[in-house]
Phi, psi and omega in degrees: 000129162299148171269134180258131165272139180235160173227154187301123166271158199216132206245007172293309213293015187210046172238064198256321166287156191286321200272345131317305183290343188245357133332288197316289190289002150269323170313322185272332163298330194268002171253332187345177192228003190105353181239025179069001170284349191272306167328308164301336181277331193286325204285328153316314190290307224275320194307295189340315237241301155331301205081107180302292165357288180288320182292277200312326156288343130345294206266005184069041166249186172248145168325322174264002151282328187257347141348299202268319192288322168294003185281188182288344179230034181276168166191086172287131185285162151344314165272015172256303177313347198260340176278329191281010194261295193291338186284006172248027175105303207291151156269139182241142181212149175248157185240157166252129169253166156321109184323322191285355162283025186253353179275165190296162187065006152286169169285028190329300175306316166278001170258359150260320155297337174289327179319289183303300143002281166278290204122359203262000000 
Protein backbone atom coordinates (compact mmCIF):
# COMPACT_ATOMS: atom_id res chain seq x y z
CA UNK A 1 0.00 0.00 0.00
CA UNK A 2 1.08 3.56 -0.78
CA UNK A 3 0.98 6.32 2.06
CA UNK A 4 -1.17 9.07 1.31
CA UNK A 5 -0.02 12.23 1.86
CA UNK A 6 -2.25 14.86 3.23
CA UNK A 7 -1.92 18.76 3.34
CA UNK A 8 -3.45 21.38 5.52
CA UNK A 9 -5.95 22.94 3.47
CA UNK A 10 -5.64 26.94 3.31
CA UNK A 11 -8.37 28.73 1.64
CA UNK A 12 -5.39 31.21 0.55
CA UNK A 13 -4.31 28.45 -2.04
CA UNK A 14 -7.76 29.00 -4.01
CA UNK A 15 -8.13 32.79 -3.77
CA UNK A 16 -6.52 33.14 -7.21
CA UNK A 17 -8.85 35.87 -8.58
CA UNK A 18 -10.33 39.43 -7.34
CA UNK A 19 -13.96 37.95 -8.18
CA UNK A 20 -12.86 34.81 -5.84
CA UNK A 21 -11.96 37.14 -3.10
CA UNK A 22 -14.80 39.15 -3.00
CA UNK A 23 -17.28 35.96 -3.53
CA UNK A 24 -15.26 34.56 -0.38
CA UNK A 25 -15.82 37.62 1.70
CA UNK A 26 -19.59 38.47 0.65
CA UNK A 27 -20.01 34.88 1.80
CA UNK A 28 -18.22 35.48 5.10
CA UNK A 29 -20.00 38.61 5.47
CA UNK A 30 -23.40 37.17 5.01
CA UNK A 31 -22.77 34.01 7.69
CA UNK A 32 -20.93 36.52 10.40
CA UNK A 33 -22.57 35.88 13.71
CA UNK A 34 -22.34 39.66 14.19
CA UNK A 35 -19.45 40.48 15.88
CA UNK A 36 -17.44 40.42 13.18
CA UNK A 37 -14.80 37.94 13.78
CA UNK A 38 -15.64 35.79 10.30
CA UNK A 39 -15.22 39.32 8.29
CA UNK A 40 -11.60 40.06 9.85
CA UNK A 41 -10.20 36.11 9.19
CA UNK A 42 -11.73 36.80 5.41
CA UNK A 43 -10.20 39.91 5.10
CA UNK A 44 -7.03 38.33 6.74
CA UNK A 45 -7.25 35.00 4.05
CA UNK A 46 -7.44 37.88 0.93
CA UNK A 47 -4.72 40.06 2.43
CA UNK A 48 -2.75 37.21 2.76
CA UNK A 49 -3.54 35.93 -0.45
CA UNK A 50 -2.63 39.47 -1.85
CA UNK A 51 0.49 40.07 -0.26
CA UNK A 52 0.50 41.56 3.09
CA UNK A 53 3.39 43.59 2.58
CA UNK A 54 1.77 45.64 -0.46
CA UNK A 55 -1.88 45.65 1.12
CA UNK A 56 -0.44 47.44 4.14
CA UNK A 57 1.24 49.89 2.23
CA UNK A 58 -1.58 50.31 0.06
CA UNK A 59 -3.87 50.93 3.16
CA UNK A 60 -1.16 53.46 4.77
CA UNK A 61 -0.20 50.99 7.21
CA UNK A 62 2.82 48.89 8.71
CA UNK A 63 2.71 45.29 7.79
CA UNK A 64 2.55 44.81 11.25
CA UNK A 65 0.01 46.65 12.12
CA UNK A 66 -2.65 45.17 9.80
CA UNK A 67 -1.01 41.99 11.18
CA UNK A 68 -2.33 42.42 14.52
CA UNK A 69 -5.30 44.04 13.60
CA UNK A 70 -6.59 41.06 11.01
CA UNK A 71 -4.86 38.26 13.49
CA UNK A 72 -7.81 36.11 16.01
CA UNK A 73 -7.33 38.63 18.54
CA UNK A 74 -7.33 41.95 16.54
CA UNK A 75 -10.33 44.28 16.74
CA UNK A 76 -9.94 46.48 13.79
CA UNK A 77 -11.34 49.65 13.91
CA UNK A 78 -13.43 51.02 11.36
CA UNK A 79 -11.58 53.08 9.45
CA UNK A 80 -8.50 50.24 9.07
CA UNK A 81 -11.57 47.84 7.68
CA UNK A 82 -12.55 50.82 5.53
CA UNK A 83 -8.47 51.47 4.15
CA UNK A 84 -8.27 47.63 3.98
CA UNK A 85 -11.21 47.48 1.69
CA UNK A 86 -10.61 50.35 -0.47
CA UNK A 87 -6.38 49.42 -0.72
CA UNK A 88 -8.11 45.88 -2.08
CA UNK A 89 -10.31 47.34 -4.42
CA UNK A 90 -13.78 46.98 -2.64
CA UNK A 91 -16.72 49.35 -1.84
CA UNK A 92 -18.48 48.84 1.16
CA UNK A 93 -22.19 49.55 0.63
CA UNK A 94 -25.04 48.90 2.58
CA UNK A 95 -28.43 47.29 1.37
CA UNK A 96 -32.05 47.06 3.16
CA UNK A 97 -32.66 43.23 3.79
CA UNK A 98 -35.79 41.36 4.60
CA UNK A 99 -36.89 41.36 7.98
CA UNK A 100 -37.11 37.33 8.09
CA UNK A 101 -33.41 37.60 6.85
CA UNK A 102 -31.99 40.19 9.31
CA UNK A 103 -31.00 37.29 12.02
CA UNK A 104 -27.50 36.14 11.76
CA UNK A 105 -26.58 33.10 9.86
CA UNK A 106 -29.54 33.71 7.22
CA UNK A 107 -28.75 34.03 3.62
CA UNK A 108 -28.79 37.44 2.96
CA UNK A 109 -27.26 37.65 -0.30
CA UNK A 110 -29.62 35.16 -1.66
CA UNK A 111 -32.37 36.40 -0.35
CA UNK A 112 -31.22 40.00 -2.09
CA UNK A 113 -30.74 38.48 -5.27
CA UNK A 114 -34.16 36.90 -4.98
CA UNK A 115 -35.05 40.85 -4.40
CA UNK A 116 -33.44 41.75 -7.57
CA UNK A 117 -34.86 39.07 -9.36
CA UNK A 118 -38.37 38.94 -9.22
CA UNK A 119 -38.66 42.35 -8.72
CA UNK A 120 -40.20 42.52 -5.45
Amino acid sequence: MSSLELKKWDVVDHLKTEEDMRLYLDACIEEDAGDGALIRAALSDIARARNMTQLAKDAGMSREGLYKALSPEGNPSFATVLKVARALGLDLRFATIPSEAKKPGKRLLEAARRLDTEGL
